[in-house]
C-alpha positions in Angstrom: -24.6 15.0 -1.6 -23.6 11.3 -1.2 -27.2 10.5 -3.1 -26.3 13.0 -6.1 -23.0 10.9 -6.5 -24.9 7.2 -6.2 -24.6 6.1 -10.1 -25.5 2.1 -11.7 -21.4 1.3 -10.7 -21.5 2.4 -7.0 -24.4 3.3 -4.2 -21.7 6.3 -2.7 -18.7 7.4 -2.2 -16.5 5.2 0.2 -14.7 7.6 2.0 -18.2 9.1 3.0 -19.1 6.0 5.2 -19.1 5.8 8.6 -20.6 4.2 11.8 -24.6 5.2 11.1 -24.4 2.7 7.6 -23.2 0.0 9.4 -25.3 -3.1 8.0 -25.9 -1.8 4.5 -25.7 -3.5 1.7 -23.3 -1.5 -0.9 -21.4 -1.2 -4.0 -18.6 0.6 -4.1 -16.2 1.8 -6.7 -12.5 3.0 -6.7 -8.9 2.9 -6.8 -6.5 0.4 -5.3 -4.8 2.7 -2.9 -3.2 -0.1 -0.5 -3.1 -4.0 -0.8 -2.1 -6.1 2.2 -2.0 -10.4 1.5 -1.6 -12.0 4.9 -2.3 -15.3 4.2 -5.9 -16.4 5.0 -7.1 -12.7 4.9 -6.3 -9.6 2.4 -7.1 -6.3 2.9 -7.2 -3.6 0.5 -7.7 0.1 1.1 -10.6 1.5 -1.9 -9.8 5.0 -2.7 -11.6 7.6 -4.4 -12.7 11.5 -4.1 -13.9 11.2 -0.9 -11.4 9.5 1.2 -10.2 6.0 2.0 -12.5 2.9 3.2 -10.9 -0.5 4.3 -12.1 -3.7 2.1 -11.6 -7.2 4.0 -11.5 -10.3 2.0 -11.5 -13.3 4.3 -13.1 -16.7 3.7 -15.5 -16.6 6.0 -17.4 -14.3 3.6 -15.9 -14.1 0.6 -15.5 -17.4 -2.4 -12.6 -18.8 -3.3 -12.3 -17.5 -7.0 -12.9 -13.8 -5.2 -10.4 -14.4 -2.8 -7.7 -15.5 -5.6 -9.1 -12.1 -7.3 -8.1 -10.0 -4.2 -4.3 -11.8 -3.9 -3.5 -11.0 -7.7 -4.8 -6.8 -7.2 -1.9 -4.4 -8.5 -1.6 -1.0 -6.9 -3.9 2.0 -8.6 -6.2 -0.7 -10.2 -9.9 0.7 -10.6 -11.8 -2.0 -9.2 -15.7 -2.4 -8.3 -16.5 -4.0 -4.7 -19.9 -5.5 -3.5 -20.5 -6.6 0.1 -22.3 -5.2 3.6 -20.5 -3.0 6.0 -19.4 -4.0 9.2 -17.5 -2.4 11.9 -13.8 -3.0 12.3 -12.8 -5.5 14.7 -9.0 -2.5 14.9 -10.5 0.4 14.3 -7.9 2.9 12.5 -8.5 6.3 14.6 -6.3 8.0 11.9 -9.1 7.9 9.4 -12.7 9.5 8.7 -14.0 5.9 8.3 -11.8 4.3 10.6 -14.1 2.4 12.5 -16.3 0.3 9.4 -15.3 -1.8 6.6 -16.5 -3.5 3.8 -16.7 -7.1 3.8 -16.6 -8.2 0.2 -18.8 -11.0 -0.9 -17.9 -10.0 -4.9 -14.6 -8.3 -6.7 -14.7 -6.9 -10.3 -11.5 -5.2 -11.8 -12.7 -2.5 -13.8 -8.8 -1.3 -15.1 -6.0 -3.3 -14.4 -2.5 -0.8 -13.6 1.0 -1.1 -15.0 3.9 -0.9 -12.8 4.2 2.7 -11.4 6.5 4.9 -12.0 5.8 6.8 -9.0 3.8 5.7 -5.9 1.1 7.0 -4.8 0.6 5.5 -1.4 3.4 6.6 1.0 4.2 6.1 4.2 4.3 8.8 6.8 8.1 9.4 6.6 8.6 8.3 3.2 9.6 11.4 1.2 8.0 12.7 -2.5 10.0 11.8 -5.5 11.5 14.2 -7.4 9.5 17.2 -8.7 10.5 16.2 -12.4 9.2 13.4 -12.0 5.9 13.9 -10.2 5.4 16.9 -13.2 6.2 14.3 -15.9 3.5 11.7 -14.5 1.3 14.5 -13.1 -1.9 11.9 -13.4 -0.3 9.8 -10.4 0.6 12.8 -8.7 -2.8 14.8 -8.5 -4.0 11.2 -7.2 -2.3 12.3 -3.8 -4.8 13.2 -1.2 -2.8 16.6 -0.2 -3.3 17.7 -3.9 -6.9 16.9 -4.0 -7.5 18.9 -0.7 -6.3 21.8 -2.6 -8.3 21.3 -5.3 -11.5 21.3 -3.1 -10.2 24.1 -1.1 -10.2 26.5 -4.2 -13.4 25.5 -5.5 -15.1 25.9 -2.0 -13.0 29.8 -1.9 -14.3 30.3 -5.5 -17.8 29.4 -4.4 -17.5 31.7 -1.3 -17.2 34.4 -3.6 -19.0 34.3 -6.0 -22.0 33.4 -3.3 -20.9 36.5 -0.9 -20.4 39.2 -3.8 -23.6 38.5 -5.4 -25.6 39.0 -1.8 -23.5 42.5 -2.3 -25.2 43.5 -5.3 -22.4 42.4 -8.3 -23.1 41.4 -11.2 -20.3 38.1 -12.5 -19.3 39.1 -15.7 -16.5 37.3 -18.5 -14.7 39.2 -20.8 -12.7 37.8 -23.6 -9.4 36.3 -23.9 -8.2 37.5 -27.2 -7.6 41.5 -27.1 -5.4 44.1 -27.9 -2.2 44.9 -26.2 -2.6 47.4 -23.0 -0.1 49.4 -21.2 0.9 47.5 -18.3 3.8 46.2 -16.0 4.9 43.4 -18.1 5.1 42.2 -21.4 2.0 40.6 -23.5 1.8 37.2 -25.1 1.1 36.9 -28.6 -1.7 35.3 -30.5 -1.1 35.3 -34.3 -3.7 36.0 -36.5 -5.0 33.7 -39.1 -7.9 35.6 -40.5 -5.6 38.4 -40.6 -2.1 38.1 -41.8 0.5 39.6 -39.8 -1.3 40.9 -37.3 -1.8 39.5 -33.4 -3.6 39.1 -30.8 -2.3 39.9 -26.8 -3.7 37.9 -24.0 -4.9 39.9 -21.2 -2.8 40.9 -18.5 -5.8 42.0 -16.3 -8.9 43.1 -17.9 -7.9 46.4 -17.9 -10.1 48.1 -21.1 -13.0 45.8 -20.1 -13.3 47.1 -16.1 -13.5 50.5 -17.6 -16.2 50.0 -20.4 -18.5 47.9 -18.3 -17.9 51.1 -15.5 -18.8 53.9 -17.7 -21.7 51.6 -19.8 -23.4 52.2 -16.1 -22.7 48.2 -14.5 -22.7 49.8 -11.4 -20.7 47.0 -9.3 -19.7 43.9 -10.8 -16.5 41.4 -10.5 -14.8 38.6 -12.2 -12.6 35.7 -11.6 -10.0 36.2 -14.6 -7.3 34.4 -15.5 -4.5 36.9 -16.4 -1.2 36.0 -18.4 2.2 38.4 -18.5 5.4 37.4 -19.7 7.4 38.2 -16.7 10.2 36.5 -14.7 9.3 34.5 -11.6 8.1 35.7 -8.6 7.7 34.0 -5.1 3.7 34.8 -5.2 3.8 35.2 -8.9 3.6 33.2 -12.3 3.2 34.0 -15.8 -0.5 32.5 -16.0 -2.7 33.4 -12.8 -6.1 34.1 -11.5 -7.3 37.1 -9.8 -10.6 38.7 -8.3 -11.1 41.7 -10.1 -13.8 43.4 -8.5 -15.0 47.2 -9.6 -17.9 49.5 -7.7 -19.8 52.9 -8.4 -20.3 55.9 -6.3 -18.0 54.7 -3.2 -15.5 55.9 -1.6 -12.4 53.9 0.5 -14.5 52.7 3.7 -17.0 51.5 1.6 -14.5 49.2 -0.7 -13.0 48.1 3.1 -16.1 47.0 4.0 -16.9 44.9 0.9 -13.2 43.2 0.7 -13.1 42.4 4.3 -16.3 40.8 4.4 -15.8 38.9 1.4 -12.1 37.6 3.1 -13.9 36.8 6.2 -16.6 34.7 4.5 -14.0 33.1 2.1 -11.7 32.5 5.0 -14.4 30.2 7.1 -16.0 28.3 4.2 -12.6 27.3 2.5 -10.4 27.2 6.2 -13.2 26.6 8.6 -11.9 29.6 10.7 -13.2 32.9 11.8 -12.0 36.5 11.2 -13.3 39.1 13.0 -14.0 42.8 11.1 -12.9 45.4 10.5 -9.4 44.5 10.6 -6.6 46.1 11.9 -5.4 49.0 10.0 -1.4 50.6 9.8 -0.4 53.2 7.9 2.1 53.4 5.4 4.5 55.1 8.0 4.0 53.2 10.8 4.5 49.9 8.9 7.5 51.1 8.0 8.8 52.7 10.9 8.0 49.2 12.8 8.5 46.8 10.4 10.8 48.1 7.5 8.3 47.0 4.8 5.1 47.9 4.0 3.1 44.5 4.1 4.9 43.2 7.3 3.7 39.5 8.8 2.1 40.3 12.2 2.1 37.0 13.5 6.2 37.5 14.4 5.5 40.4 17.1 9.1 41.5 16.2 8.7 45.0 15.8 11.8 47.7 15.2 12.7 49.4 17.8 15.2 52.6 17.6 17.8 52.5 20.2 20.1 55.2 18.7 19.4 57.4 22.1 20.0 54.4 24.5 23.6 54.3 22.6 24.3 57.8 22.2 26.0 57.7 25.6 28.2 54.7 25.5 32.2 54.3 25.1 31.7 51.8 22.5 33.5 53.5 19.2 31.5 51.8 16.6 28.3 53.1 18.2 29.8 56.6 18.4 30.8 56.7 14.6 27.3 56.2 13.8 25.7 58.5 16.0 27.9 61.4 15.6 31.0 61.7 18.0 33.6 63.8 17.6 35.9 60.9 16.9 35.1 59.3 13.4 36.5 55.7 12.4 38.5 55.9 8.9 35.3 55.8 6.2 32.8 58.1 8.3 32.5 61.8 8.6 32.3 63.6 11.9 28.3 64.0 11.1 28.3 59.8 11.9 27.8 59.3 8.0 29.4 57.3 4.9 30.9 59.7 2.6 29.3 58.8 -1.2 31.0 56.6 -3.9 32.5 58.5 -6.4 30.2 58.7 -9.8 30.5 55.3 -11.6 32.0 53.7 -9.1 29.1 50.8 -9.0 28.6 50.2 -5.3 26.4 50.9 -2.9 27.3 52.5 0.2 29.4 50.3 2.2 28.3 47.3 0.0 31.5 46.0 -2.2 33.9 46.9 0.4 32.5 45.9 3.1 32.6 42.5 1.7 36.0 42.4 1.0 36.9 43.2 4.4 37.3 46.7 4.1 35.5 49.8 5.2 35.0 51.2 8.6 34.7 47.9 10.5 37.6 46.1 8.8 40.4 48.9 8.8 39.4 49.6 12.4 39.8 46.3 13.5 43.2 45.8 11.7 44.6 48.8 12.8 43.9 48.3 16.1 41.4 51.1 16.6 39.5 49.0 19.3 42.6 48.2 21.2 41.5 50.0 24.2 38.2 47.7 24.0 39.9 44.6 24.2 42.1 45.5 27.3 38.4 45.9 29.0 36.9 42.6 30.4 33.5 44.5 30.1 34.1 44.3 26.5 35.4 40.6 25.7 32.2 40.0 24.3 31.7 42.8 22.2 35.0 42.2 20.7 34.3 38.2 19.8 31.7 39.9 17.9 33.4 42.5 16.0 35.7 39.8 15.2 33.4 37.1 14.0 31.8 40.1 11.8 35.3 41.4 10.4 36.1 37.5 9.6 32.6 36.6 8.0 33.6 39.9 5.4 36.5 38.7 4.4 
């Protein structure tokens, strides 16, 4: 790979180097990403795809009209190093290539930067300026080497893919961009027409028509990374352009579609994470993810499953408990079945919702009226009570 990327202006990548070319003669090419005058030495850290490398300027090895060169380098300028590689006398543990630098015998300043608007280099506890303006100089922003992990990261998933699904059999296919407007969850963008007047185009939400007609026209398995566009609000995981795997199969039924999908996670997951997932994976039903977990795409890694303690309460003096499990003593706002009675028609709230907000409903009137009164004059309870309290307060 580092031979691929040798071209007439550099012999590799910098951040590539390490202890085994120590003694090489290089040139190297790349962006001023840190530039330290100490006096009689400057040091500047060369940036580019790869990673960071430390250059050392220092009179021992470097002329005079390079030295002057090296004081007068602005931040983000695209320079062109030449010199051999050397280890360094501090190595810098917190780096790939840590332990070499180049010792530059010639400087040439390929692009010379304006002041910045935004830095690039920060320090550790330095925080990110504003997300306007990182957006509105996005080209100093991608520079960050956070941002260019991602980048890699994606390609390397996209890669994983495309190199697992076609061991399965699938064929990669594109479909076009400019279609006609398909019943879906959202609405389309629109393309007018030039050719013809008054009439549009709709960008794909998915490609919906195109998965079918490739199916039935006998494709047998075949998938596609598509880019999909719906004019929807914001979501958390969701925005109005976005790409999906759209994979489709023949003459399979639900195990077989596991299989394929898990394996293809699993391979995606160790080349683009470097981790390991074992198949098949755990499996919950629709019930029991939402008889343990109240949703039905709970996070597993916070073991904090629901657990149903009506029974354990049925048998205690505590009255809030016993309006809700059925006593024969109902708080104000419950029926003698342990359940809230139903809004009138139109009246706009949910069940306990608006009122109990305001202070009011079961809870609140209890509490004012002095329905727990017995509670309080019980040390047992003191706690319980704070509670109630603190509850009754925070819905006012």
């Amino acid at each position: 790979m580092t031979d691929k990327l040798a071209t007439s202006l550099r012999s590799m990548p910098a951040g590539v180097l390490r202890t085994e070319h120590i003694g090489r003669r290089l040139q190297l090419a790349g962006w001023v990403h840190r530039h330290r005058d100490l006096g009689g030495v400057v040091f500047m850290d060369l940036r580019d795809r790869a990673g960071l490398l430390q250059v050392s300027f220092d009179p021992a090895w470097t002329p005079p009209a390079v030295m002057e060169a090296a004081r007068a380098l602005a931040a983000e300028s695209v320079v062109q190093v030449e010199g051999m590689l050397e280890r360094r006398y501090s190595p810098n543990a917190t780096l790939p290539s840590g332990d070499v630098e180049l010792r530059a015998e010639s400087l040439r300043v390929l692009s010379v930067a304006e002041p910045l608007p935004i830095p690039v280099y920060r320090t550790p506890n330095e925080e990110l300026p504003s997300e306007e303006l990182r957006l509105r100089h996005r080209y100093l922003d991608l520079r960050r080497p956070e941002l260019q992990h991602n980048f890699m990261t994606r390609h390397a998933v996209a890669q994983a893919v495309r190199g697992y699904l076609a061991t399965e059999g699938f064929l990669e296919v594109e479909t076009p961009m400019l279609t006609k407007p398909t019943p879906e969850g959202a609405r389309d963008y629109l393309v007018p027409s030039r050719v013809h007047p008054g009439e549009f185009y709709a960008l794909p939400q998915s490609p919906q028509l195109y998965k079918q007609l490739l199916m039935v026209s006998g494709f047998d398995r075949y998938y596609q990374i598509a880019r999909c566009l719906r004019d929807e609000d914001l979501r958390a995981d969701r925005q109005p352009e976005f790409t999906q795997i759209d994979v489709e199969m023949s003459f399979v039924d639900e195990e077989d579609v596991f299989r394929v999908a898990e394996g293809m996670i699993a391979n995606l997951w160790q080349r683009g994470a470097g981790g390991r997932l074992d198949t098949p994976f755990p499996r919950l039903t629709y019930a029991d993810a939402m008889r343990r977990y109240g949703t039905d795409k709970p996070d597993l890694r916070f073991d904090l499953p629901i657990v149903d303690v009506t029974e354990v309460l049925q048998g205690t003096e505590f009255r809030l408990f016993q309006a809700t499990t059925g006593d024969n003593q109902p708080h104000s706002g419950y029926s003698r079945s342990g359940s809230r009675p139903p809004f009138p028609q139109g009246d706009g709230r949910a069940a306990g919702g608006g009122e109990a907000r305001r202070g009011g409903g079961a809870l609140g009137k209890a509490g004012r009226r002095g329905t727990f009164r017995s509670v309080r004059q019980s040390p047992r309870r003191a706690g319980a009570v704070r509670l109630l309290r603190d509850h009754r307060d925070r819905s006012r």
